[in-house]
N, C-alpha and C positions, 0 to 999 in steps of 0.2 A: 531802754531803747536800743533799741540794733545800730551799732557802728557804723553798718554802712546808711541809714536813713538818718545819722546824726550827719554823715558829712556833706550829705547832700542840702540836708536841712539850713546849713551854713550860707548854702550859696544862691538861697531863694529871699529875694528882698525883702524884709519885714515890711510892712502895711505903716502908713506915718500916723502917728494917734492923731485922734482930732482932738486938740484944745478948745476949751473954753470960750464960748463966743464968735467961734470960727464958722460953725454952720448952723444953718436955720433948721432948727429944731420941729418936727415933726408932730401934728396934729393928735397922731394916737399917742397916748398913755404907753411909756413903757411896758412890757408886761413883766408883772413884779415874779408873777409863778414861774418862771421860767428859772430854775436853776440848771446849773451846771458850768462846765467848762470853756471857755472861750477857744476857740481853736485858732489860735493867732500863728505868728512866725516862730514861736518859740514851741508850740505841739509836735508830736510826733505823727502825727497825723494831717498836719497841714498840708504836703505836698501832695497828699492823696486827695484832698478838698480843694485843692487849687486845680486838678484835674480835671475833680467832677462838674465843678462851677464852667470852667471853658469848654469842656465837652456839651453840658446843658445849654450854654448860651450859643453856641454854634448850631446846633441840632432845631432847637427851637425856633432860633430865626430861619435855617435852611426849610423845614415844614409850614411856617408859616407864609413861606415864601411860592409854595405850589398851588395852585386850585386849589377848592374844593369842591368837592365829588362824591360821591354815593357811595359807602362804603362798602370792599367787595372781598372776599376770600385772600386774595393778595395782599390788604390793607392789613388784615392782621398778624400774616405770615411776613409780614416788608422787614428787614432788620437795612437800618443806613450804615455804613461802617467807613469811619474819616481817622486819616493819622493825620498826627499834628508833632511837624517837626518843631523845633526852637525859634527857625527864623520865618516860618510860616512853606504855603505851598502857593505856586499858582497852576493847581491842578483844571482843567477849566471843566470840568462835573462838578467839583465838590475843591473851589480853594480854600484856604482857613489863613488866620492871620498867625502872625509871633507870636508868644506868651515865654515867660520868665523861670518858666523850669526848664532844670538844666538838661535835660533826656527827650529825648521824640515819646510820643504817647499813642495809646490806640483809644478810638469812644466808639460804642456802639447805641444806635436807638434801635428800640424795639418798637414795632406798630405807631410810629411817629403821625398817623393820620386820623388814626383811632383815641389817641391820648387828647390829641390838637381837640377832635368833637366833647372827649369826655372835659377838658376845661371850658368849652363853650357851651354844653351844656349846662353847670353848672357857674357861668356868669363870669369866670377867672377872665381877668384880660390878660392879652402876651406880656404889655408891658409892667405892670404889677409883679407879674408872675417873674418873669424874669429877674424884675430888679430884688424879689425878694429871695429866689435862692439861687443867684446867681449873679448878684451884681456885687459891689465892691465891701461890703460888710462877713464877717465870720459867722460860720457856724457856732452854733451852741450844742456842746457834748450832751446828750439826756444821759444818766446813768441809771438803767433800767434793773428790773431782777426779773429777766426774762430768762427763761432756761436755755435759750435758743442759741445764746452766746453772741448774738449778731450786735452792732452798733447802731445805736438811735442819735438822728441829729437834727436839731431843732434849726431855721429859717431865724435872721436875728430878731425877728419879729415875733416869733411864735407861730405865723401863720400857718405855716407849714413843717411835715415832719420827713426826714431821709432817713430809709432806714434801707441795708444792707440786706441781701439774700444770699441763700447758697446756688448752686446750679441747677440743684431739683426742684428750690421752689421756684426759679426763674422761669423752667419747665413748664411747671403746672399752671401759676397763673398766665404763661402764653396760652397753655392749650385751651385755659375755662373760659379765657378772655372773650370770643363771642358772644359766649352764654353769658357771662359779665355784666359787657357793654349793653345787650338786650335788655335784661333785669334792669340795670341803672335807667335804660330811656322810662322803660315802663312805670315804674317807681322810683321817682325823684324826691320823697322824702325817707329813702328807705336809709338806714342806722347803720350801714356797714361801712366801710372806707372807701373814700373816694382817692383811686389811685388816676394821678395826674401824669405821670410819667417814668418810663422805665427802663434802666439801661446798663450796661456794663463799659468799665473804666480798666485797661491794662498797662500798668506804669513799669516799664523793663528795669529801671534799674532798682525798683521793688523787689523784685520778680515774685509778683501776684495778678491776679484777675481777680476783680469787686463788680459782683453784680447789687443796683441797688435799684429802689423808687424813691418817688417823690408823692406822697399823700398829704391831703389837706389834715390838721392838726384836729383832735374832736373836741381843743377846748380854745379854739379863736375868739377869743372874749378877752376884754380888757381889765373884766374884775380877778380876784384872786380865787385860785380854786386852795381851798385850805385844805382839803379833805379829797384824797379819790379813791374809786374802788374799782377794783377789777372781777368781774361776778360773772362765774362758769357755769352758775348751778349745784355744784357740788361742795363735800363734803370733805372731802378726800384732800389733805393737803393743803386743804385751803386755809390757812392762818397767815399771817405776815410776823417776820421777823422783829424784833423785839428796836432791833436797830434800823429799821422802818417805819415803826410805830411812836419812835423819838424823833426821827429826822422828816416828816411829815411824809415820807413814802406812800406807795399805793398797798390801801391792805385789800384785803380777798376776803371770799365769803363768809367763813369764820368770825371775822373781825365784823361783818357785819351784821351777823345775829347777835354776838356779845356785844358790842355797841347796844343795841335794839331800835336800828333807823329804823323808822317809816318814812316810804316818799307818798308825794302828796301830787298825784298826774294831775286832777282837773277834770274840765271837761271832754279833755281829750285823751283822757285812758282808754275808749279803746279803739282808738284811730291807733293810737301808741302801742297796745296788745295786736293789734291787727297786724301791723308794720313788721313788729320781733316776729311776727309767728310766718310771714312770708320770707323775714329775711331766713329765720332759721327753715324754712323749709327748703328752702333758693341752697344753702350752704350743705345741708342733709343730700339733695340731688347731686352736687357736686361732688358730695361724699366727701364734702371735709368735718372735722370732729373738733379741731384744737382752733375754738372762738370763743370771744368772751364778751361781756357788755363794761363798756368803763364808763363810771359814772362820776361824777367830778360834782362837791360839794362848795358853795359858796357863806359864807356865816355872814349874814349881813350884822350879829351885834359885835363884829371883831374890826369895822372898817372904821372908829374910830384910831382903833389900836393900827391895824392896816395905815391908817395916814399918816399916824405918827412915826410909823416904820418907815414909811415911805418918804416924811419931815425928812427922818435921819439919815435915811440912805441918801437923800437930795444933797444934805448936809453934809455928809462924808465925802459924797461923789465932789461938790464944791469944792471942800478944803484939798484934796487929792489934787483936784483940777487944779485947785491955786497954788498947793505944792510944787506940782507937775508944770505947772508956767513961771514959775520962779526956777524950779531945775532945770527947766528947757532955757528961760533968759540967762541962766549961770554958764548952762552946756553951751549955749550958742553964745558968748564973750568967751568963750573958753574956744568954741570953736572957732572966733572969729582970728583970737590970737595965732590961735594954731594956723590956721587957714594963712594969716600973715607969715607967721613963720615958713611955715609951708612953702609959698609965694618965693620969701627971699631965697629959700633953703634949692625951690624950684629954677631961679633966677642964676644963683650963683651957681648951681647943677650945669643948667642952660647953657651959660657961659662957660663955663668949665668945658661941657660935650664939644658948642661951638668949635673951641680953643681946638680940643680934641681933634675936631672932626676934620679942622682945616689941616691939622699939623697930619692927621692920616690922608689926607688930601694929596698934599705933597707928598707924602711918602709914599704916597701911590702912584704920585705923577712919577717922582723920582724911579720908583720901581717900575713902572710902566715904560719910560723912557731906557734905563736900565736894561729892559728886557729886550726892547725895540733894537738899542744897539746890538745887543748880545745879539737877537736875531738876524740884525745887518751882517754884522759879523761872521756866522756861523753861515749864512746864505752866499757871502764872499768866500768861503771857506771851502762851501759847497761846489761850486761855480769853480775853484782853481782845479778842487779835485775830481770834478768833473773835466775839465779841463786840462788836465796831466791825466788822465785815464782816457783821452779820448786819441792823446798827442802816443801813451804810449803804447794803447791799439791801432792807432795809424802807423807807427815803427814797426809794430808786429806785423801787421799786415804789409806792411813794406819787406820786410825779414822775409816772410813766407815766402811773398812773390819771390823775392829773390833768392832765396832757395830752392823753389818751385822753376825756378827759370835752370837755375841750375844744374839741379836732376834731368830736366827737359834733355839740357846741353849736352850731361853726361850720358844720359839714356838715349839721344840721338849719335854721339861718339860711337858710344857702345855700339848701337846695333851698324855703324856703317862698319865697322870694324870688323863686327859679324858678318855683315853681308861681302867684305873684302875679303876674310877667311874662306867664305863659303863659296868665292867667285874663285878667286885661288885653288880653292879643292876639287870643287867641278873642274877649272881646265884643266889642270893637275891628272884627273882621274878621264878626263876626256884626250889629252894627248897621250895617257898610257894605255888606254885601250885604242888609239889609232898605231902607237906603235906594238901592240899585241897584233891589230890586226894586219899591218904593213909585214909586220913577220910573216904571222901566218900567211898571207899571202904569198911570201916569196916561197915558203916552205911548199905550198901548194904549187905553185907555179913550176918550181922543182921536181917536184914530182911526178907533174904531170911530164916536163919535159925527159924525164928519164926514161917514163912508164913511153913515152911517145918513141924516142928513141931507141925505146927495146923494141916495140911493136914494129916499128923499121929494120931492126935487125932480123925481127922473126920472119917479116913480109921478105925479107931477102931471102933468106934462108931457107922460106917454104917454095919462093919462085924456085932457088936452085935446085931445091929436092923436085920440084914437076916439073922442071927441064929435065930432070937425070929420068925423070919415069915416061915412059913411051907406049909403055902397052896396057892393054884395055884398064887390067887391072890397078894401073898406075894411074888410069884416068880416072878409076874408081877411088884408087886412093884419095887421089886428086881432091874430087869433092868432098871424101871424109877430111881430107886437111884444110879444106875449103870453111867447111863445117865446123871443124875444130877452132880453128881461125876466128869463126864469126863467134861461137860462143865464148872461146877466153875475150873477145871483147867484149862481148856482153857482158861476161864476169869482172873484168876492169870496169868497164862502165858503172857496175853497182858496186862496185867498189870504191869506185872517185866518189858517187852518188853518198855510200854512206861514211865513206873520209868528210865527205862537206856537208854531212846532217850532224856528226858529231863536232864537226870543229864550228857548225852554227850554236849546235846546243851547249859547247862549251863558252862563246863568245855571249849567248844568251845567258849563260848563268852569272857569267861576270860582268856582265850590265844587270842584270837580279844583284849582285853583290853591291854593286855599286850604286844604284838606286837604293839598295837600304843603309849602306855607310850612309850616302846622302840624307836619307829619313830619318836614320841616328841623330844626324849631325844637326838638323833641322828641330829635332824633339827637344835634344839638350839645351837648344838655343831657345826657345822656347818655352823650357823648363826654367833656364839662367833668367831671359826676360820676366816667367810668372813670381820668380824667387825674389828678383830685384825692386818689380813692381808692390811686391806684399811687403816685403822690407822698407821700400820709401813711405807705404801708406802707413806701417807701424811708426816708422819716426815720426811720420807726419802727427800722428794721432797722440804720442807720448808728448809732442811739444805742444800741439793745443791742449791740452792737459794741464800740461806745466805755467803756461800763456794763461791760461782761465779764460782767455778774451777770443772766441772764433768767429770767423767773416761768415754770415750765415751766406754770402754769394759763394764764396770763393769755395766754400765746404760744397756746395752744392753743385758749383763747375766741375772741383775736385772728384764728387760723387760721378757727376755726369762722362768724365773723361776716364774713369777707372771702368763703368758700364761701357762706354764702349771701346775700352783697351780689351774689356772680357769678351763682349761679343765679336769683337775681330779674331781674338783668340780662339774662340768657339768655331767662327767661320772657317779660320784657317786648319783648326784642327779638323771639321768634316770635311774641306775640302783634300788635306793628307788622308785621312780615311777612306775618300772616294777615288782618290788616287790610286791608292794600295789596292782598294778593292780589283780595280781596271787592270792592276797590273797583276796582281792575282789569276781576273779572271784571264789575262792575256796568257799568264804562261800555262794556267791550265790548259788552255788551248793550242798552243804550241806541243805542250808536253803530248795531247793528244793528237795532233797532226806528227810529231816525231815517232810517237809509238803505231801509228798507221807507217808512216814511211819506214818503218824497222822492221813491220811486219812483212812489207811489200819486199824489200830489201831480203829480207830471209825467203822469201819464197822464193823469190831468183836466183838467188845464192844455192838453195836447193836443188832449181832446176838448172843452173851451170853445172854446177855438182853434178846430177845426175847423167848430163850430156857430154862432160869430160870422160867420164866412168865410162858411156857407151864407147866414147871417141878412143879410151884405151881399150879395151875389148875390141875392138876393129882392128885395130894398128895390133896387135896381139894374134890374132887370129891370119890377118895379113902376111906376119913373117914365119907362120908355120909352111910345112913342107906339103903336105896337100892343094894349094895353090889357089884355094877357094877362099872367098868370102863366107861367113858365120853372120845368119840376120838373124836376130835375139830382138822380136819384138818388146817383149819385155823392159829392156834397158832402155833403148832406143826410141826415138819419135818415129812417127809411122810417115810424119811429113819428110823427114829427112835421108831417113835409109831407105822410103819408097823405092828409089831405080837400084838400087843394086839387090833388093831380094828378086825385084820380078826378074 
């Protein structure tokens, strides 16, 4: 037997024997022919017959639980298919109750509506049927010499026979089963097997699939069959073993011409020939070949001997029985002892856990309690160092600020300082360009009064020369000195003019000069502030670092005042840049208004030039000895020297 169907075997409750006297004994006759094996708790096969049995008994009552109905195309093709766990299901199609094997199980019915007619045609009631091979009594092993290899199991009655299929015959008799079911209504004493029921059983922790039926038995009789035959027809093969023919086995055809039976039909041979010859034609259409007729022999001059077998088996079974009630009164004071023992063994156990259970009690309260504190504890623990992390981010954040205020104080120093350097520098550079200019003034002033001074000495000195002249010529002179006169002033003129465009464009470069010292002085400051500002926010940021613990306000003020220290920065620098630009564009335009007035300046300079030149060539021409005047248009204006050519 396979290991793993022995350990399972173990854990399925053997059946309680019934003793002697315990149950009211059953109106049918044992049946004596029925050999073979009991398939009780202790078979290898039982857990497979405890399957079959709950699967049948489920199936049976679920079908005869629905109408009935006119049998149609579906009815034969219906397979029902129910699992059945250990502690049952409350599927509400299909529930099933517990049963006592240790594994969930699969059952299948085949044509469950078809089966139900063919027991009611032939008279079977549910409850019969059921109780006989499916209610609380074992199977009985047949041990066959079927070549088939399959397993035959007798109903504890006899009534009935289970026999196992493979998957092809499961097949075939689905597929003939119409044709079947027809032939059986038609012929109702016809000699072939009446299959009752059909169905397949899958036990996982087997791991197999058993398809089987259930047929009524072809020797349900209560006398003894002493003799049976199995008859093909043929020749071929047909003998029975030697150890069949000792052990009252089924012989075969051989055996039954050496024998030299003759049966004795009656009047009804050939109702009897008729019947074989439709069934074998019925089985020929179906085109099956492998059938036989079993014929089962009764010896009525052996039933004395029959009874006295049957004396002794009563007789054996008794003594056994009384055997078996004196071991059972032995077993049970024996178990009653034990049970006692047991009891105290269970009691002082009891007591003992009790004892146990209370002193783990306390030790659990104690441990509980235990942990309770430890958790107070460690909660106060929590709580301080929450509490010192909270006193020594509030220091810090005290620190900052006060540092922060600090910086503030020194970076407002700072910049008045700045701004007193740079007030400083401007007057500084604004009283040395007022004394640049107070100079230059007086220098000009100077000058001018020299230049004025000479021009009085020359007005003298030109009166005294045209006092001294009297005649025509001298009146001619006259106005050439006249003339002379008015252009060295014009020529001074654009001389003071461009003395005071250069001493403008000198005063302009040194306010240019001074303006960019200033925007120097202004950048660096500037630069100092962006230096010191990146420097405070670097310390800033290495001590929150250090701190671990940051004000996420003050970080964020912090952010907000460094954004607008930058954009005032930003402002101030387009506003120097739009500065610059203006003064850029300013001295471009100076510079271009200078170099217009320099131009202008040189044309007059040229044309004084040219009218001095005339004014000597006159005065030249004048002190010659010919006594005439010389007109040189050429050199001359034609406005000027007009009256002394004509």
């Amino acid at each position: 037997m396979d290991k793993h169907v022995k350990r399972h075997l173990r854990k399925v409750p053997r059946p309680k024997r019934v003793l002697k006297g315990t149950y009211k004994k059953s109106k049918r006759k044992e049946r004596a022919h029925i050999k073979g094996k009991v398939i009780d708790g202790k078979h290898e096969q039982h857990l497979l017959v405890m399957g079959m049995m709950h699967g049948i008994r489920h199936s049976v009552g679920r079908s005869e639980r629905q109408p009935v109905t006119n049998l149609m195309g579906d009815n034969f093709r219906a397979v029902d298919k129910t699992v059945f766990p250990p502690k049952g299901s409350n599927n509400p199609r299909n529930p099933t109750k517990g049963h006592h094997l240790p594994h969930t199980f699969k059952f299948k019915d085949y044509s469950p509506q078809v089966f139900r007619a063919m027991r009611r045609l032939y008279g079977v009631k549910t409850e019969d049927y059921v109780l006989n091979v499916a209610g609380d009594r074992d199977y009985i092993q047949f041990i066959a010499n079927s070549r088939s290899g399959q397993f035959f199991f007798y109903s504890h009655d006899g009534k009935y026979m289970i026999k196992t299929q493979t998957k092809e015959e499961n097949k075939f008799l689905r597929r003939i089963l119409p044709d079947y079911y027809k032939y059986m209504l038609a012929n109702p004493d016809t000699l072939m097997t009446r299959f009752y029921g059909m169905h397949r059983v899958k036990m996982y922790h087997l791991r197999r699939k058993l398809h089987f039926v259930v047929m009524a038995s072809v020797f349900d009789t209560p006398e003894k069959i002493h003799i049976m035959y199995d008859l093909k027809g043929s020749s071929v093969g047909r003998v029975a073993s030697e150890k069949d023919r000792k052990t009252g086995g089924v012989l075969k055809d051989q055996d039954l011409v050496k024998d030299e039976r003759k049966f004795t039909v009656g009047g009804r041979k050939d109702v009897f020939a008729s019947q074989i010859k439709r069934d074998a034609d019925f089985l020929a259409s179906m085109r099956i070949m492998d059938y036989s007729l079993l014929v089962g022999i009764h010896c009525r001059d052996r039933r004395e001997q029959d009874a006295k077998e049957y004396e002794e088996e009563a007789r054996r079974k008794a003594e056994e029985e009384a055997l078996l009630a004196a071991l059972s009164a032995a077993a049970a004071k024996k178990a009653a002892e034990e049970e006692a023992r047991r009891l105290a063994l269970e009691e002082a156990r009891r007591k003992e856990e009790e004892l146990r259970r209370k002193e783990k009690e306390e030790e659990e309260r104690r441990r509980k309690e235990a942990e309770r504190q430890h958790k107070l504890e460690e909660e106060r623990r929590e709580r301080e160092a929450a509490e010192r992390k909270r006193r020594e981010a509030e220091e810090r954040r005290l620190a900052e600020e006060r540092k922060k205020q600090e910086e503030e104080e020194r970076k407002r120093a700072w910049e008045a300082e700045q701004a007193r350097i740079k007030e400083e520098a401007r007057l500084k550079a604004e009283a040395e360009a007022e004394e640049r200019r107070r100079k230059e003034e007086e220098k000009r002033k100077a000058a001018e009064e020299a230049k004025r001074k000479k021009m009085m000495e020359m007005e003298k000195e030109n009166q005294a020369k045209e006092r001294k002249l009297m005649s025509g010529a001298e009146r001619e002179m006259k106005k050439l000195l006249r003339a002379e006169e008015k252009a060295r002033k014009e020529a001074a003129r654009l001389e003071e003019q461009r003395l005071r465009k250069e001493e403008e464009e000198r005063l302009r470069k040194e306010e240019e000069e001074r303006l960019r010292l200033i925007e120097e002085a202004r950048l660096a400051e500037l630069e100092a502030m962006k230096g010191q500002e990146k420097y405070g926010m670097i310390i800033r940021e290495q001590r929150a670092v250090e701190d671990a613990v940051i004000d996420y306000g003050a970080l964020q003020e912090e952010e907000r005042l460094l954004m607008e220290a930058e954009e005032a920065y930003e402002r101030e620098r387009l506003s120097i840049v739009a500065e610059l630009e203006a003064a850029r564009l300013a001295d471009e335009l100076a510079r271009l208004a200078a170099m217009s007035a320099a131009d202008k300046m040189q044309r007059e300079n040229e044309e004084a030039e040219a009218l001095a030149e005339s004014f000597t060539l006159v005065r030249a021409k004048k002190k010659s000895r010919d006594g005439y005047v010389e007109c040189s248009s050429q050199r001359v204006r034609a406005s000027v020297f007009e009256p002394a050519c004509s």
